[in-house]
Each structure stands twice: as C-alpha cells, then as structure tokens.
FIVOMI-462801 format. One line per 8 residues: their letters; for each residue x, y, z of N, C-alpha, C. Coordinates in nm, 2 decimals, decimal comma. Example, Ala and Ser with C-alpha at 12.3 -4.5 7.8 and 13.67 -1.06 7.14 Angstrom:
2
as) 1,32/-0,57/0,78/1,23/-0,45/0,78/1,32/-0,33/0,78; 1,28/-0,22/0,71/1,37/-0,11/0,71/1,29/0,00/0,79
***
This chain:
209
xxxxxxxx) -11,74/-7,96/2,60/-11,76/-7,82/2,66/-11,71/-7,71/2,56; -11,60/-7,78/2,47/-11,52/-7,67/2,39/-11,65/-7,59/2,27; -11,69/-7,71/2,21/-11,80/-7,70/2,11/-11,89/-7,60/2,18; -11,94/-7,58/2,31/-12,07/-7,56/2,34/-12,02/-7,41/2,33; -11,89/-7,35/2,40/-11,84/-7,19/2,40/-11,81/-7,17/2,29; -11,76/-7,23/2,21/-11,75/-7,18/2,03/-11,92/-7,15/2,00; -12,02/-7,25/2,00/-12,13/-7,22/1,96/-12,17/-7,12/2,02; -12,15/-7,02/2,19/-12,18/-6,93/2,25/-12,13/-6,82/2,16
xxxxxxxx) -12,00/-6,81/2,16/-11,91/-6,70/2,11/-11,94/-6,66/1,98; -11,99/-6,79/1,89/-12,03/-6,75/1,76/-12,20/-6,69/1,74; -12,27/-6,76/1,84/-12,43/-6,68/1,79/-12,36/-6,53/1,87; -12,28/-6,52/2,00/-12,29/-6,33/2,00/-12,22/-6,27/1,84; -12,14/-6,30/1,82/-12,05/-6,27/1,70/-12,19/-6,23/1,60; -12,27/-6,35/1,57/-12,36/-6,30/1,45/-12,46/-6,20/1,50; -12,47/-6,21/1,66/-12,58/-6,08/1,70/-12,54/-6,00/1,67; -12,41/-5,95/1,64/-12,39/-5,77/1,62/-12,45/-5,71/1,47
xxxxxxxx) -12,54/-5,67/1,46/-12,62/-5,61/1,37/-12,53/-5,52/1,28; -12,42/-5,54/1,22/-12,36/-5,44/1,16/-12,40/-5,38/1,04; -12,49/-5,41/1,01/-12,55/-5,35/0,82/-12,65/-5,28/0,89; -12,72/-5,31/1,04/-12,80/-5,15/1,06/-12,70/-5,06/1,15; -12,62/-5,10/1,22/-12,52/-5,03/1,33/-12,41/-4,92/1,24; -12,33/-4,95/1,12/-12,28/-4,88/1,04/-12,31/-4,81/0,98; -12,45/-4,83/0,92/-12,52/-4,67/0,83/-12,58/-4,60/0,96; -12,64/-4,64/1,06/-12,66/-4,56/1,16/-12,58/-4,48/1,20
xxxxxxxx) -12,42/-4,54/1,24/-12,36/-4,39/1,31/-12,29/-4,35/1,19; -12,26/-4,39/1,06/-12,20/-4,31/0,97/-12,30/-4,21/0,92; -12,39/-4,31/0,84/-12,48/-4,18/0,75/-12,65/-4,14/0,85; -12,66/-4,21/0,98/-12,78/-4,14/1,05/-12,90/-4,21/0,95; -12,89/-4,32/0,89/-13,00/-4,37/0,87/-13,04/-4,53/0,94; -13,20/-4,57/0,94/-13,20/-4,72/0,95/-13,23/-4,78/0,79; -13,16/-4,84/0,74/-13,18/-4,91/0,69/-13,28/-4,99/0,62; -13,36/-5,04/0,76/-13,45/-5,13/0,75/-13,62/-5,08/0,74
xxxxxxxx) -13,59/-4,93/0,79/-13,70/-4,80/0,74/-13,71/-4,80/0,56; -13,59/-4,76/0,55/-13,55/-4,72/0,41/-13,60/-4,85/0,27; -13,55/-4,96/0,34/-13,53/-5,07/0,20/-13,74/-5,13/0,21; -13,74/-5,17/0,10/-13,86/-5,26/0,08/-13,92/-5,36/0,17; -13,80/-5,45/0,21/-13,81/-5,57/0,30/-13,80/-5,58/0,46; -13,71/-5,39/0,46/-13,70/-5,39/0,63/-13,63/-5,50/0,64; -13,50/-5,52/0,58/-13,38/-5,62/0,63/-13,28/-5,55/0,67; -13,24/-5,59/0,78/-13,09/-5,51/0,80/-12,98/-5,61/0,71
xxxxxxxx) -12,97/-5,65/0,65/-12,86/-5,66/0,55/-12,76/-5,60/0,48; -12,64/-5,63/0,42/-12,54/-5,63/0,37/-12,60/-5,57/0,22; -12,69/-5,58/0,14/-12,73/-5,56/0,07/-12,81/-5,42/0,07; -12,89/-5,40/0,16/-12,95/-5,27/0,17/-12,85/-5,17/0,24; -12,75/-5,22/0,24/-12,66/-5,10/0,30/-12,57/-5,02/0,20; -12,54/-5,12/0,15/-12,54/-5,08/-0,04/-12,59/-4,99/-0,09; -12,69/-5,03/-0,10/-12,82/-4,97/-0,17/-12,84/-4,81/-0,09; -12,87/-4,83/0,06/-12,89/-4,69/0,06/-12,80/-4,61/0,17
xxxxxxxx) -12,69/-4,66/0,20/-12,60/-4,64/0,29/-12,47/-4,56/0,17; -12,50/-4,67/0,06/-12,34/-4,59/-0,03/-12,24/-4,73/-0,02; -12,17/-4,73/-0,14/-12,10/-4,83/-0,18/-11,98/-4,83/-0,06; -11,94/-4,70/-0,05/-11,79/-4,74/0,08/-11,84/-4,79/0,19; -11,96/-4,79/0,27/-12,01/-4,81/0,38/-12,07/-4,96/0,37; -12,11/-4,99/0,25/-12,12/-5,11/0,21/-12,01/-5,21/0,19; -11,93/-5,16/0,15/-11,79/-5,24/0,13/-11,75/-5,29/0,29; -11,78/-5,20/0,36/-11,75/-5,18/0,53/-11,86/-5,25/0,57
xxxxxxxx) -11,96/-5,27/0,59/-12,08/-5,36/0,60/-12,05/-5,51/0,57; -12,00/-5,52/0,44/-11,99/-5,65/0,39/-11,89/-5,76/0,48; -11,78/-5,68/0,44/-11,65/-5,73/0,54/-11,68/-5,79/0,68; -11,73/-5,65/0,74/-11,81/-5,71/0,90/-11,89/-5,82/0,92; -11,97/-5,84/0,81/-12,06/-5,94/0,82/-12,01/-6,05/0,79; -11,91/-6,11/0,67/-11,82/-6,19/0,66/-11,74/-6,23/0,78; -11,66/-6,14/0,79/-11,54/-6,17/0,96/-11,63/-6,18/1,08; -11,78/-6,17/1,10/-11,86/-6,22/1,24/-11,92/-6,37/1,19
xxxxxxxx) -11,88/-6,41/1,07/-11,89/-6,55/1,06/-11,82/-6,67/1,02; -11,71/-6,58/0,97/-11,57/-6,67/0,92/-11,43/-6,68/1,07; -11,45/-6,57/1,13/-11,40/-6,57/1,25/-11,41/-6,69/1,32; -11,51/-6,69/1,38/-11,57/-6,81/1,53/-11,55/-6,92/1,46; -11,56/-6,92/1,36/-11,53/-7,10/1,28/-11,42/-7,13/1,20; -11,32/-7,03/1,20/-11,18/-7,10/1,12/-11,11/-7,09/1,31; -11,19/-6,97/1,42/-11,11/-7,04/1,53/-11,13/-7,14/1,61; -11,26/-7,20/1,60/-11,32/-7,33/1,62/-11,28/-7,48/1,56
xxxxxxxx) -11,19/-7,43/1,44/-11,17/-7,53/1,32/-11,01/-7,55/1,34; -10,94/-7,48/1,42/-10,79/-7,46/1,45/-10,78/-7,53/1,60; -10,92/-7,55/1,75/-10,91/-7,58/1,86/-10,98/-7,71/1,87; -11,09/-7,75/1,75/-11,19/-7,82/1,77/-11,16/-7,87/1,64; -11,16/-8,06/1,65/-11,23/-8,15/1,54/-11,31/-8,09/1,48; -11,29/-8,07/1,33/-11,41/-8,06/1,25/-11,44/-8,16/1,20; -11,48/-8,28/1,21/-11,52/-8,40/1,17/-11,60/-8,43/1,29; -11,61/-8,40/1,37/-11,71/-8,43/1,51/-11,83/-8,32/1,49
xxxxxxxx) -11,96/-8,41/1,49/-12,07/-8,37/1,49/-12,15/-8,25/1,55; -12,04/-8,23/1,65/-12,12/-8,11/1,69/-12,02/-7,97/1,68; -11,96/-7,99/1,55/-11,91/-7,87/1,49/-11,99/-7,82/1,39; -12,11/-7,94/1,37/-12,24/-7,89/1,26/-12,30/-7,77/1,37; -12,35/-7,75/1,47/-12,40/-7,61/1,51/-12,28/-7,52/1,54; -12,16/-7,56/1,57/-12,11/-7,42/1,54/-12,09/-7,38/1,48; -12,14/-7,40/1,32/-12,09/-7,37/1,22/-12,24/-7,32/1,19; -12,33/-7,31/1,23/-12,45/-7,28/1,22/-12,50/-7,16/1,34
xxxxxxxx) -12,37/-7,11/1,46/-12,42/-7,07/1,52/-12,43/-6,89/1,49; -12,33/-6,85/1,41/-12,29/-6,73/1,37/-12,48/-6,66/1,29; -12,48/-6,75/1,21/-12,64/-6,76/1,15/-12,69/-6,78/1,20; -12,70/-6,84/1,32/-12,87/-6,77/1,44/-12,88/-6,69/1,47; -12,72/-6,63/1,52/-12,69/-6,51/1,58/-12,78/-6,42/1,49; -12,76/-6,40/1,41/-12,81/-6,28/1,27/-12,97/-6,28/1,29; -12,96/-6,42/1,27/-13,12/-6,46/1,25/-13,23/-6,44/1,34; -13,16/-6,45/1,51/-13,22/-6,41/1,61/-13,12/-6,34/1,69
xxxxxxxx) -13,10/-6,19/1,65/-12,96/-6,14/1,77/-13,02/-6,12/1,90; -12,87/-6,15/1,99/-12,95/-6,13/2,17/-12,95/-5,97/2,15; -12,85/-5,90/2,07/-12,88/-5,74/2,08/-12,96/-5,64/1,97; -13,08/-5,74/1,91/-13,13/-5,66/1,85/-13,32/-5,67/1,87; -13,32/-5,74/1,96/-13,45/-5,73/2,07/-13,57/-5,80/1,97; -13,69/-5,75/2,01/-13,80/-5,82/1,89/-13,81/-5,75/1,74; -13,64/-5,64/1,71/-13,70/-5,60/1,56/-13,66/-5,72/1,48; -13,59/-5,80/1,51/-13,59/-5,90/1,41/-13,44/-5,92/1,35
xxxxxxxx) -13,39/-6,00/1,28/-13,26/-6,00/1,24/-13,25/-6,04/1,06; -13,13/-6,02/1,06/-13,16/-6,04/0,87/-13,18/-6,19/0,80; -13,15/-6,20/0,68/-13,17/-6,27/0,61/-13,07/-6,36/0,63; -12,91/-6,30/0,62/-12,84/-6,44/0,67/-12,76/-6,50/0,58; -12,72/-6,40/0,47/-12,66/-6,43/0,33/-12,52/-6,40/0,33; -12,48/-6,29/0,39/-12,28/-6,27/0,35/-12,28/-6,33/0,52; -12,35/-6,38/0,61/-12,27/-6,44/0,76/-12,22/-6,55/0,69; -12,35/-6,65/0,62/-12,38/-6,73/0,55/-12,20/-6,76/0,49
xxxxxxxx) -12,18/-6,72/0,38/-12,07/-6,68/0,34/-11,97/-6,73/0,43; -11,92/-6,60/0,50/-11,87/-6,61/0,62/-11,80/-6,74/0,72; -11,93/-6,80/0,69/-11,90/-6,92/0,81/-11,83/-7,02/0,71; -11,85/-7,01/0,59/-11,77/-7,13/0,47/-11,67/-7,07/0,43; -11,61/-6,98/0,43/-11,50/-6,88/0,40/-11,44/-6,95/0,54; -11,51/-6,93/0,65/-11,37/-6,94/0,79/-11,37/-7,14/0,77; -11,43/-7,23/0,70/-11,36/-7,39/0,70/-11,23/-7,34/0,63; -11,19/-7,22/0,57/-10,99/-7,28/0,50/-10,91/-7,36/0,59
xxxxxxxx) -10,86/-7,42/0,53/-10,84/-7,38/0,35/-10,92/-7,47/0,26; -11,04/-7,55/0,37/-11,14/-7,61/0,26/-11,22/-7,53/0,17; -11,20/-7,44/0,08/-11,26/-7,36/0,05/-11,44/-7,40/-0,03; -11,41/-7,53/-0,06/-11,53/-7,60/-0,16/-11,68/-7,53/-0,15; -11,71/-7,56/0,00/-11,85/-7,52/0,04/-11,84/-7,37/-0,02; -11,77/-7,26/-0,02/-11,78/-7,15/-0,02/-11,81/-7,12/-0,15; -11,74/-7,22/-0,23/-11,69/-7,18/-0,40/-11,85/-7,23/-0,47; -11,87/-7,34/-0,35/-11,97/-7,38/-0,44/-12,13/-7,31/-0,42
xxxxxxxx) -12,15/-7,21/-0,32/-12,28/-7,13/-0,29/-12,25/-7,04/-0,37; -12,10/-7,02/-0,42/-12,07/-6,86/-0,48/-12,12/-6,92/-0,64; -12,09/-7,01/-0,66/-12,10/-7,08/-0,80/-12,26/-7,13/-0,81; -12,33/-7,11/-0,73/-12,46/-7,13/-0,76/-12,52/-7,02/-0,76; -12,51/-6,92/-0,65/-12,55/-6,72/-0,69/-12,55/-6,68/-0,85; -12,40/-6,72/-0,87/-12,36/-6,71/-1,01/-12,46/-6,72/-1,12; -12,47/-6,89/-1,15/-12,54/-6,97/-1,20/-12,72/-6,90/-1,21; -12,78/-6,85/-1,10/-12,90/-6,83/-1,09/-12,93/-6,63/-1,09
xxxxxxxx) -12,79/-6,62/-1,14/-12,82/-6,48/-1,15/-12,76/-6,42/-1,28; -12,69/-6,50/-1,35/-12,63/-6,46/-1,48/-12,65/-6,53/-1,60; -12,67/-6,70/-1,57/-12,70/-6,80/-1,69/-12,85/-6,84/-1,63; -12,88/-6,88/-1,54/-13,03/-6,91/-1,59/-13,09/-6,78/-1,44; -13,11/-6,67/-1,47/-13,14/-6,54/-1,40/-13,29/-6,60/-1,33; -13,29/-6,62/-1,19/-13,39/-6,64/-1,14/-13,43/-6,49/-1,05; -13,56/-6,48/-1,10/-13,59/-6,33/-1,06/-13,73/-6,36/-0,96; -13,78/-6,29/-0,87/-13,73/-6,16/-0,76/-13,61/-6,26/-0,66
xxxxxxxx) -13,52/-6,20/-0,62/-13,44/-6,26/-0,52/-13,42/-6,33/-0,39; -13,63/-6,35/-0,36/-13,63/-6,42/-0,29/-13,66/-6,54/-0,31; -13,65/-6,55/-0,48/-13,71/-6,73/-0,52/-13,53/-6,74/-0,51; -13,45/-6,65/-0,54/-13,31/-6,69/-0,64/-13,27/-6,76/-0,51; -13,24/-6,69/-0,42/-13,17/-6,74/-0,28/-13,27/-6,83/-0,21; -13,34/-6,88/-0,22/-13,45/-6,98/-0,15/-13,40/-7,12/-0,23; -13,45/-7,14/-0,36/-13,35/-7,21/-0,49/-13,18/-7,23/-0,45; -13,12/-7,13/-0,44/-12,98/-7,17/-0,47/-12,94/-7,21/-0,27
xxxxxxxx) -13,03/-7,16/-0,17/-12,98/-7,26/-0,03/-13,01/-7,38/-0,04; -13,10/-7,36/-0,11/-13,21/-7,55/-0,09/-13,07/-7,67/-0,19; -13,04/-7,59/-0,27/-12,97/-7,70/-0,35/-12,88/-7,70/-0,28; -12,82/-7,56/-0,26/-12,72/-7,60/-0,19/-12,70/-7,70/-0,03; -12,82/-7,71/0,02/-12,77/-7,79/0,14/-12,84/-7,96/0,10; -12,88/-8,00/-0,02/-12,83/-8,10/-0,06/-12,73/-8,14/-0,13; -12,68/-8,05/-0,19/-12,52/-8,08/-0,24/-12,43/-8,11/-0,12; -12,45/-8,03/-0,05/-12,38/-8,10/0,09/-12,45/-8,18/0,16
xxxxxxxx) -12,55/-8,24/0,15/-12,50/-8,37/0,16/-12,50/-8,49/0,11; -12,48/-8,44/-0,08/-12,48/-8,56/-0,09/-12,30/-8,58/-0,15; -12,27/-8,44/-0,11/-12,08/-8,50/-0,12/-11,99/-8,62/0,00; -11,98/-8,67/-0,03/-11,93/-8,78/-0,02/-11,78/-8,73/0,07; -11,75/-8,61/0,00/-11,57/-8,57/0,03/-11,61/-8,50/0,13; -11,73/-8,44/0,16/-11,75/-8,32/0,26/-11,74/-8,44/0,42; -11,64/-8,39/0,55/-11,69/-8,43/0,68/-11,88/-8,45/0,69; -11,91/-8,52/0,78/-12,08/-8,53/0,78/-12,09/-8,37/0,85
xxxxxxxx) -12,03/-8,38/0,94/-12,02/-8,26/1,03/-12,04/-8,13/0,95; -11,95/-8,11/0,87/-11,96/-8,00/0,76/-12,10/-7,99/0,69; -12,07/-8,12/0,65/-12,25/-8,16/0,58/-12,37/-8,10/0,62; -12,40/-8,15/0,77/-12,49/-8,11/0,85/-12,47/-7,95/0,84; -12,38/-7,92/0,87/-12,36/-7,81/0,92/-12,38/-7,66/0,80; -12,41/-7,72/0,67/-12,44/-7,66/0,54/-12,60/-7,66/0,52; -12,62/-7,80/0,59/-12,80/-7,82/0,62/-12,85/-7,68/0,70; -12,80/-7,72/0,81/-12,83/-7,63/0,88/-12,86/-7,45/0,86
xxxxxxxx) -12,75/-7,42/0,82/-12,77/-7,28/0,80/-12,83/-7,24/0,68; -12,83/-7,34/0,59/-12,95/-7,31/0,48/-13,09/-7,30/0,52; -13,12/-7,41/0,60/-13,22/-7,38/0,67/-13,28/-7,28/0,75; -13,19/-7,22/0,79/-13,20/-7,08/0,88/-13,23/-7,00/0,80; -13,16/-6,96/0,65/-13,15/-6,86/0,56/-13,28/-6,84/0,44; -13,28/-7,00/0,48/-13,45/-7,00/0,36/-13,57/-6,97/0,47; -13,54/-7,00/0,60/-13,66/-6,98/0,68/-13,66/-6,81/0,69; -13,53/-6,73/0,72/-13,53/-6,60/0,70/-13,61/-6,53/0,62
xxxxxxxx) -13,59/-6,59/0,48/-13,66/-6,54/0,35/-13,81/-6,55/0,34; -13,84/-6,69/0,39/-14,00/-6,71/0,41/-14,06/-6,59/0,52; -13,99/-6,55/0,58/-14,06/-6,45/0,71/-14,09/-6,31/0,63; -14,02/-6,28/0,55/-14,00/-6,16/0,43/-14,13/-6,20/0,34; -14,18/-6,28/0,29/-14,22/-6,32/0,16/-14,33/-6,26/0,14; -14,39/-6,16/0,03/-14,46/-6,09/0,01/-14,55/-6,13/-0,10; -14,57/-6,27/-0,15/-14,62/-6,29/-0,27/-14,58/-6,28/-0,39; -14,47/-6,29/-0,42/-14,37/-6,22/-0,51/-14,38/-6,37/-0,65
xxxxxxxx) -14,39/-6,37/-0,77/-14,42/-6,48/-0,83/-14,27/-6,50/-0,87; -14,24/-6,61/-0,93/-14,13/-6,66/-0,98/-14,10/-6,62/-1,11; -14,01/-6,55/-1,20/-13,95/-6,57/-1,32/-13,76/-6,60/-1,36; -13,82/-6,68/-1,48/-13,70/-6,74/-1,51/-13,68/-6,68/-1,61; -13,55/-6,61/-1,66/-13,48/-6,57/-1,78/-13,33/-6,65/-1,82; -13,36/-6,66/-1,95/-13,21/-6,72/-1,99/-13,17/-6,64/-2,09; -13,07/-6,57/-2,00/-13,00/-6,44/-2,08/-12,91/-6,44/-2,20; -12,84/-6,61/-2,19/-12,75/-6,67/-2,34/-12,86/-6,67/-2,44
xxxxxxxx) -12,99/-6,79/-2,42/-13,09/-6,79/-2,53/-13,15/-6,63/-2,60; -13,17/-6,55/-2,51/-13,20/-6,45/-2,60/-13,15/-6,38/-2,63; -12,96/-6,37/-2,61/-12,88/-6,29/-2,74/-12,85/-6,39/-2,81; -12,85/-6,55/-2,82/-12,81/-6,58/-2,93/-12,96/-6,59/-3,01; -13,11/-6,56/-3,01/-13,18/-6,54/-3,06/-13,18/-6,40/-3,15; -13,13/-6,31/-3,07/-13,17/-6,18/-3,11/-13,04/-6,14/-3,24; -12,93/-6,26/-3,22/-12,84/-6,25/-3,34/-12,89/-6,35/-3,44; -12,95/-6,42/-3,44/-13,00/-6,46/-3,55/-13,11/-6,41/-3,64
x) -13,17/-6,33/-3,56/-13,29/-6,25/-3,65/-13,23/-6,16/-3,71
***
C-alpha cells in the first residue's frame, strides 16, 4: 500500500506545471504561446522567461522529482519492483498533469533528472543521462534536439538495463521514464531531419590546412 501513495504523491508532485506557472505570475507570459514547440518546459523558460526565472524553474522541476523518490527510497525497498513506477511516477505527472487539463504537459527532461538525483547517494543513473547529454551535444553534436534527447533516452534506458550493478527495480524504472520522455518528444515532432556534427574532427581539420 506504501508503494501505491508514494506513486500517488509523486504523479501530483510532477502535475505542478512550474515552467508555465512561474513565468506566468512573474513575467505575465505563457510560455508555451511564446516557444516553437508549445512546451511548458524548463528550457523555454529560459529562453523567454529570463535566466533568474529559469534558474527558479529548473530547481522546481528537479525537487517535484527528486523529492517523492529519495522520500520513497528512505520508507520503501528500493530493490522491490514496484519502486520501478514510483520512480516513474513524478514523469507522468509532467507528462499527463491532473492540473493542467487537456493543454497537455511537457517533455519530461529536468523531472527526468530529478527522479535520478532523488536515488542518493546512488548517484550513477544521474551521472550517466548527464554524461550522455554531454556526449551528444559537445563531441558527437546531435542536432535538432528532438533526435538528441530521443537518442540519448533510448540508450539510456538500455544501459539500464543492461547494468548488472543497477537493482532491476531501478532498472525498470529508467525504462520506464524514458519511455514516457521519448513518447513526449514523438507528440512534438515536426519533421525535423537528423544531423550529426563532430566538432573535434573539424578543428583538428581546420588546423591542419
């Protein structure tokens, strides 16, 4: 029963829409008018909300998914199977909030975060979605950002599970919300083609000429 009110507590946690709720009563805009994609995200609040309101956006969105699951991970086995949806539940929240009606919810990227930040002090899962962002945006630059993050969930929820060190539970539970986050992205997808840049190969090209 404990699992089932963690899973409760965590999808309301991810319904609170805070990347359109913060630029709304701060700067009086939506967000989701303003950006290309119509995502209430952590990212377009940035963008047209302003870096301090963003910084304040981000946070929120982190702590509504690191919360419910480092305190689900302190009352509840995390090696029991059905700590894979609570760890999945913060990311529905987002994905489908009870308080944001039929406009739709975001993509599902800093909750995302969030929910692998609140396993500490296992930090791995976290280090290792941060280490694939990295990877697909600086050494091999995968461009428009909906191939980059579609690419780096997908690996990532096979890397979990083919770690061996990771609980199954965890495992599953990396499956899971990738799945949520690439299905997000698919709902967005505008036809956008795939490019690949390798930004090492063409300065050590352009120093040899």
């Amino acid at each position: 029963m404990k699992y089932f009110i963690y899973m409760i507590l965590g999808y309301l946690s991810g319904s609170v829409m805070y990347a359109y709720l913060i630029p709304k009563i701060i700067k009086h805009i939506d967000v989701r008018e303003l950006s290309e994609d119509g995502n209430p995200g952590a990212a377009n609040a940035f963008l047209h909300a302003g870096i301090p309101v963003g910084i304040v956006v981000i946070l929120c969105e982190l702590l509504k998914g690191a919360v419910p699951v480092w305190a689900a991970a302190r009352s509840l086995s995390i090696s029991h199977l059905l700590f894979a949806p609570v760890m999945a539940a913060p990311v529905l929240g987002h994905a489908f909030p009870l308080f944001f009606g039929k406009k739709g919810g975001g993509k599902a990227i800093a909750v995302s975060f969030g929910v692998l930040i609140g396993l500490a002090p296992n930090l791995n899962p976290a280090l290792t979605l941060a280490a694939l962002y990295i990877l697909f945006s600086l050494i091999i630059v995968i461009k428009p950002h909906f191939f980059r993050s579609v690419i780096t969930f997908l690996l990532f929820a096979v890397l979990c599970i083919l770690d061996n060190e990771l609980p199954k539970s965890v495992a599953v539970g990396g499956f899971l919300l990738s799945g949520i986050v690439i299905r997000q992205h698919f709902i967005r997808y505008k036809g956008e083609h795939i490019d690949i840049v390798f930004p090492i190969h063409r300065l050590f090209k352009s120093r040899t000429e």
